[in-house]
Every structure is written in structure tokens, then in C-alpha cells.
C-alpha positions as CSV (number, residue, x, y, z in Angstrom):
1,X,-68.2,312.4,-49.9
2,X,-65.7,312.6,-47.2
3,X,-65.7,315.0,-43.8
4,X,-61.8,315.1,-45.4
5,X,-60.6,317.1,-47.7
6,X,-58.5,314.6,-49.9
7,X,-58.1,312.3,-47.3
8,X,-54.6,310.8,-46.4
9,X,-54.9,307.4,-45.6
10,X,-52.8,308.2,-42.0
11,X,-54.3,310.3,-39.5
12,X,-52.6,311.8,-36.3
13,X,-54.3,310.4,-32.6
14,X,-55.4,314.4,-31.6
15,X,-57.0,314.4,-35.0
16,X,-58.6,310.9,-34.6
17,X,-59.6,312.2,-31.1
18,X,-60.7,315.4,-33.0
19,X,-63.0,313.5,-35.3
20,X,-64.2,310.6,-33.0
21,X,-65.5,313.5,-30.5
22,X,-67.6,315.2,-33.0
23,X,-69.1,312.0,-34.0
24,X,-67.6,312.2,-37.5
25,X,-65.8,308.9,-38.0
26,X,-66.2,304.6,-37.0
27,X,-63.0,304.1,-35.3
28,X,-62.1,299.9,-35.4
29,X,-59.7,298.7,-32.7
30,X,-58.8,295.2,-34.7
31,X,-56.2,294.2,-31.6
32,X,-56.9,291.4,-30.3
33,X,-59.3,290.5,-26.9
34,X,-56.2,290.5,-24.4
35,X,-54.9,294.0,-26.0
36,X,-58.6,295.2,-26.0
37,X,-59.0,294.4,-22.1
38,X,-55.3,295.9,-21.0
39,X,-56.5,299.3,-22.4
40,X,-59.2,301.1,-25.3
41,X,-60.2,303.8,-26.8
42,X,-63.8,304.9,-25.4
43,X,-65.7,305.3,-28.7
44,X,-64.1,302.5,-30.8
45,X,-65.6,299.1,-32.0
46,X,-63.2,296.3,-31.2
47,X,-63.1,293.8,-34.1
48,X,-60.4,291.5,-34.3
49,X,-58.5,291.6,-37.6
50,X,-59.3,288.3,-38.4
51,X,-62.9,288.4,-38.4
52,X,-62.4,291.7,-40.0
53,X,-64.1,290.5,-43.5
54,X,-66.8,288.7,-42.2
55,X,-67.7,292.3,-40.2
56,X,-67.1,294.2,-43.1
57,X,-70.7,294.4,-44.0
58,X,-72.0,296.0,-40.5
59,X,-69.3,298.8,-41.0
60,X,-70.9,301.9,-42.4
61,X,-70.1,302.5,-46.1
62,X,-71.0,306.2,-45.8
63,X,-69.4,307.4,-42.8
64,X,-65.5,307.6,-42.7
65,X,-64.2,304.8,-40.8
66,X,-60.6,304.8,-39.0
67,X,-58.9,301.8,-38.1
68,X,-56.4,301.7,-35.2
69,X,-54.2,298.7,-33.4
70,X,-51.3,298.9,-31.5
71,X,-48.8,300.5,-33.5
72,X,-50.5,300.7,-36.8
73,X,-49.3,298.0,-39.3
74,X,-52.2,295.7,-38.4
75,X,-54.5,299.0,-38.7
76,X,-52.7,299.7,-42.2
77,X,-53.7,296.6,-43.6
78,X,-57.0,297.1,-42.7
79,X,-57.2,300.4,-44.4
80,X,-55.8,299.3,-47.3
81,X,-58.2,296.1,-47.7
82,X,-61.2,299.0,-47.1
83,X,-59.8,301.1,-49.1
84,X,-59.2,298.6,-52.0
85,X,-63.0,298.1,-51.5
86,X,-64.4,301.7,-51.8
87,X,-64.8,302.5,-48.3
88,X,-63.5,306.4,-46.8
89,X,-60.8,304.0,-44.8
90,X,-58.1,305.5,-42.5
91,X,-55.1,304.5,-40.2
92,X,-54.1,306.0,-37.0
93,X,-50.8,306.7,-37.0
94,X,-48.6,305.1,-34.9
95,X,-51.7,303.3,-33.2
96,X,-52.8,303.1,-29.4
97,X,-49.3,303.8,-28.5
98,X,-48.9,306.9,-30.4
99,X,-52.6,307.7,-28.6
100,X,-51.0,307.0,-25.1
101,X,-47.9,309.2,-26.2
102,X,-50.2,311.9,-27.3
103,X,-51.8,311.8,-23.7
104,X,-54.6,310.6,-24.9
105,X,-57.4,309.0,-22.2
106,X,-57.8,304.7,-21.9
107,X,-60.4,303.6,-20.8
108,X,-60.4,301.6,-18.0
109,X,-58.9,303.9,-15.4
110,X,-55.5,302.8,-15.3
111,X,-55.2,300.9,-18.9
112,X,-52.3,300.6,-20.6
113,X,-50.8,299.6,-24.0
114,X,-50.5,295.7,-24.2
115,X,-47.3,293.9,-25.1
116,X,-48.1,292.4,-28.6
């Protein structure tokens, strides 16, 4: 059963933030190493998204899991592909830039959004 109520495949950054803080959600950064360095998400796993499948099977099937990238669309592939596969799979919405825009924390001090 999901923390959600219906859950939407998209959620906002202040609600990832929301959920990642109370320790109800996997959040997957699947940007790759360079984008991962620049700037992160304290809290998320960093799995590239092509290593994705072979990963799938350390990824919680019980506990929501959100997926997040840059500005979402390789995130939303993600999701789907979990989905598709019976996992509680979500995107963040507009990715690590929407985070940044939200004034959301990076972690390092002074990260920033990589150039893709």
C-alpha cells in the first residue's frame, strides 16, 4: 500500500522534500556521474539510468520510490519502466532544476545544476 493516496505519477520538489525528510520514499538521482558531482540531493541514491535495470532488484519493492534527473524526462522514463513493473514509482517534477527553483538545498555547499 502506498504512503499516497492514489498516487500521481508526478510529484512537486517541496513534496519530494516533504516525503524524503520523513523517511517515507527511495528518491533515485539516474543523472549521470558529472551531473551527480556538480550538485545532489542529500538523501538520494545516484544510479545512472543506464544501469537502471540491472539495479532494479536492490530498489525496495515496498517502499515508494521517486525518481528524479535534471529536468525530468529521463526521471519519467524511469517511472514508467517501474511502474510498468509493479513498483509505487514516481517522478519529480521538473527535476533537480525545479528543486533549485523551489530553493531547495545541494549538497555540496555551492552545487549547482549541471549542463546536460
Amino acid at each position: 500500500m502506498s504512503v499516497f493516496d492514489d498516487p500521481p505519477a508526478e510529484l512537486s520538489p517541496e513534496r519530494v522534500a516533504e516525503l524524503l525528510e520523513r523517511g517515507e520514499i527511495q528518491l533515485i538521482d539516474v543523472r549521470e556521474p558529472y551531473e551527480h558531482e556538480a550538485g545532489r540531493i542529500d538523501g538520494a541514491r545516484h544510479i545512472v539510468l543506464e544501469r537502471l535495470a540491472s539495479e532494479a532488484e536492490t530498489i525496495d519493492r515496498d517502499r515508494p520510490v521517486v525518481f528524479q534527473c535534471r529536468l525530468g524526462a529521463r526521471s519519467a522514463m524511469a517511472t514508467q519502466a517501474f511502474r510498468a513493473s509493479g513498483y509505487d514509482a514516481h517522478n519529480m517534477t521538473g527535476g533537480i532544476q525545479a528543486w533549485v527553483e523551489a530553493g531547495l538545498p545541494l549538497s555540496p555547499a555551492g552545487g549547482y545544476v549541471a549542463p546536460h
